[in-house]
One Martini backbone bead per residue (centre of mass of N, CA, C, O) as a GRO file, in nm:
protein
   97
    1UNK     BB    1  -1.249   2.466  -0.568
    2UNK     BB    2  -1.028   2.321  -0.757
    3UNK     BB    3  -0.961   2.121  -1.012
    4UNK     BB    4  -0.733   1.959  -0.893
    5UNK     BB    5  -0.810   1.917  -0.589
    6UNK     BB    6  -1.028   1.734  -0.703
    7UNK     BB    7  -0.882   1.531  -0.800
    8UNK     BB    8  -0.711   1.468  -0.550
    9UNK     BB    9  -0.977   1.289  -0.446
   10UNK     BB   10  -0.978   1.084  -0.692
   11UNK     BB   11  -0.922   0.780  -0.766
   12UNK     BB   12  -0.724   0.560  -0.915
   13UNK     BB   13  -0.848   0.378  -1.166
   14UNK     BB   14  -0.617   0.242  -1.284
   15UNK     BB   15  -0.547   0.093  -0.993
   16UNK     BB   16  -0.789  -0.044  -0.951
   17UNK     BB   17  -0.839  -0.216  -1.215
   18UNK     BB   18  -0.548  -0.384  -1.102
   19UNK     BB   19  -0.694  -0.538  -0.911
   20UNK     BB   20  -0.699  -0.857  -0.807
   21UNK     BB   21  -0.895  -1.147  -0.875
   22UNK     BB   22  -1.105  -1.424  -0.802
   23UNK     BB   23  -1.172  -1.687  -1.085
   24UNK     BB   24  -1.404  -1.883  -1.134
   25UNK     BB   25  -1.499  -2.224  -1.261
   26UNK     BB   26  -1.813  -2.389  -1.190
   27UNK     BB   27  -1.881  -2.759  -1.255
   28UNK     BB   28  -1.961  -2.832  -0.978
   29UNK     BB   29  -2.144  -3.074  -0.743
   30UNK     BB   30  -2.121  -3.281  -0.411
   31UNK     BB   31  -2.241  -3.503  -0.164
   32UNK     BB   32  -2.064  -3.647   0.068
   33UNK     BB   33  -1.961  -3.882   0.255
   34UNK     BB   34  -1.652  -3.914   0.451
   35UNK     BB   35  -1.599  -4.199   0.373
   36UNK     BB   36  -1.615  -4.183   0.094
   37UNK     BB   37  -1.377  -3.998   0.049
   38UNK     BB   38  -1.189  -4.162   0.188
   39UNK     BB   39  -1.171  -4.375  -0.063
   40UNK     BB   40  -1.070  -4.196  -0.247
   41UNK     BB   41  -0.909  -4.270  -0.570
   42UNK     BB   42  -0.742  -4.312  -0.802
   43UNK     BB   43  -0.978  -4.268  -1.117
   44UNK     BB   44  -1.160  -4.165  -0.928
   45UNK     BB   45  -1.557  -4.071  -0.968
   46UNK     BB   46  -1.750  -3.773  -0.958
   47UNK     BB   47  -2.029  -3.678  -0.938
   48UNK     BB   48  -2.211  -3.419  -1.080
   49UNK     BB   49  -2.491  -3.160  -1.085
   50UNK     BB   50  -2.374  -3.168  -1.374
   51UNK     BB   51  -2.409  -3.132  -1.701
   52UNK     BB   52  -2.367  -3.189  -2.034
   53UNK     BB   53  -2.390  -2.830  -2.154
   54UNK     BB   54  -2.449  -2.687  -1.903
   55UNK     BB   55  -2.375  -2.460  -1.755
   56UNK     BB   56  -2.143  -2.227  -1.591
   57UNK     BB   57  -2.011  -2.065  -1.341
   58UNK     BB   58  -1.888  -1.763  -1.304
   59UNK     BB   59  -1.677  -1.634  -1.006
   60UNK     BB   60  -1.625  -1.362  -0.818
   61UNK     BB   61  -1.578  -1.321  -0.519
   62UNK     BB   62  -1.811  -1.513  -0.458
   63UNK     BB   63  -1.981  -1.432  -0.746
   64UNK     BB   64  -2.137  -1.451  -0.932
   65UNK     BB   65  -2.147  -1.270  -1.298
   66UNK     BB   66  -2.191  -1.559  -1.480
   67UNK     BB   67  -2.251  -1.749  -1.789
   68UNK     BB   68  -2.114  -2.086  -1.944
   69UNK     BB   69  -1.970  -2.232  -2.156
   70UNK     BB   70  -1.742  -2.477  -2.285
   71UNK     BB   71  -1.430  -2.501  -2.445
   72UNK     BB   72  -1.200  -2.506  -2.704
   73UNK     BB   73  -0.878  -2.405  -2.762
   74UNK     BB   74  -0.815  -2.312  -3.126
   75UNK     BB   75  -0.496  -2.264  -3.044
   76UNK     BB   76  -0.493  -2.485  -2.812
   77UNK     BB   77  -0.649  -2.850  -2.759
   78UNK     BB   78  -0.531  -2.859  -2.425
   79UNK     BB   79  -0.760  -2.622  -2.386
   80UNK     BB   80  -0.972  -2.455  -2.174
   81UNK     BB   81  -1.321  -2.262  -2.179
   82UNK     BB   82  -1.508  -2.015  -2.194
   83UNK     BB   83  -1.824  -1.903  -2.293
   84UNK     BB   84  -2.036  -1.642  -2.274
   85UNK     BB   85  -2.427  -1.643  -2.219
   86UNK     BB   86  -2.447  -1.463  -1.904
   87UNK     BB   87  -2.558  -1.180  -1.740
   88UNK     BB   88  -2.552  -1.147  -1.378
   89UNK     BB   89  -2.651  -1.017  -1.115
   90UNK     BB   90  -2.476  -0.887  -0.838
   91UNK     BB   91  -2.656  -1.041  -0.606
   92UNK     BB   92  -2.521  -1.314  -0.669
   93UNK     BB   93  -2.445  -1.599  -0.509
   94UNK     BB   94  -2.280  -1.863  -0.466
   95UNK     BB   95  -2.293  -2.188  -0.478
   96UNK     BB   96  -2.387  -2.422  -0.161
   97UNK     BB   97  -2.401  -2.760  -0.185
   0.00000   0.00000   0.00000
């Protein structure tokens, strides 16, 4: 086999790299009855199972992939962003609280 014919046998990983991902910031869940759920109205507080400060996990299409601090960002303090402070190994799915 020659050497261009190898190559059109491989993937264009350029084309797959631009492949979208869905990238959630996950803060927080809880579970509460159906009941009160359906009180919940404009105002209404739902505490979550993370605290301030603790770390917020970045999910890419269903799974772990790092976790991070909550940021302000610094060119417009009207958006938050994450700053990672760990890479999760590739096995571990999201929480399912």
């Amino acid at each position: 086999m020659i050497a261009s014919e190898a190559a059109a046998g491989t993937p264009n990983l350029d084309a797959i790299l631009k492949i979208p991902v869905s990238v959630q910031i996950v803060l927080g869940g809880t579970t509460m009855p159906l009941s009160n759920l359906m009180k919940l109205g404009r105002g209404a507080v739902v505490p979550l199972d993370h605290k301030v400060g603790e770390a917020v996990d970045i999910v890419v299409n269903g799974r772990i992939i790092a976790r991070g601090e909550m940021v302000v960002i610094a060119e417009d303090s009207t958006r938050l962003g994450v700053s990672l402070t760990e890479v999760v190994g590739q096995d571990m799915p999201a929480r399912r609280d």
